[in-house]
C-alpha positions as CSV (number, residue, x, y, z in Angstrom):
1,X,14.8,-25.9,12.8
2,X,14.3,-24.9,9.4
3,X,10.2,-25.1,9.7
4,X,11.0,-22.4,12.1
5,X,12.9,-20.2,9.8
6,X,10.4,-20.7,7.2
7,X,7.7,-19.6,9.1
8,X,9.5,-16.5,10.5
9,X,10.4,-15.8,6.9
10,X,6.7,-16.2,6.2
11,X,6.1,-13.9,8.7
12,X,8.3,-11.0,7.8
13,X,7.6,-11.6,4.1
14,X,3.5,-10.6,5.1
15,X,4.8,-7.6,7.4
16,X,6.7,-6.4,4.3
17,X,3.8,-7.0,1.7
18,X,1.6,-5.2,4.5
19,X,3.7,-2.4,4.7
20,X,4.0,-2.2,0.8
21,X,0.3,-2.8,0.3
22,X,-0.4,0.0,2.6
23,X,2.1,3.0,1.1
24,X,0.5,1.7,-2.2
25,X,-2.9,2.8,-1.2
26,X,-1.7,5.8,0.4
27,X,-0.2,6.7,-3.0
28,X,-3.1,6.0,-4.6
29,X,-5.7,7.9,-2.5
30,X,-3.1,10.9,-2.8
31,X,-3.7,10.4,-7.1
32,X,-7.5,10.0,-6.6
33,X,-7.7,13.3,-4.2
34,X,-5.3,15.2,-6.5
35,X,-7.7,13.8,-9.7
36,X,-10.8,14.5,-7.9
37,X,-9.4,18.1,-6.9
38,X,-8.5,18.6,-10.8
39,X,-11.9,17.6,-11.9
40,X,-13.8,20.1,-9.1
41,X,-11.9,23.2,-10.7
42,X,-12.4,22.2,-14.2
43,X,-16.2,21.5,-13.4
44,X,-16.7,24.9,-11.8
């Protein structure tokens, strides 16, 4: 039983990091566009 659980835990631990792993990026594509966007108008 508890082989189970731990690979159902392992499971739902990966979906989580996933999840976080993929807000993260979206956060930091967000911080490069708004960067990139900053160094456009200061360029021109």
């Amino acid at each position: 039983m508890t082989d189970i659980y731990r690979i159902l835990d392992r499971k739902k631990l990966q979906i989580v990091f996933d999840a976080a792993e993929e807000r993260c990026s979206l956060k930091h594509k967000q911080i490069l566009d708004k960067l990139k966007l900053m160094a456009r108008s200061r360029c021109s």
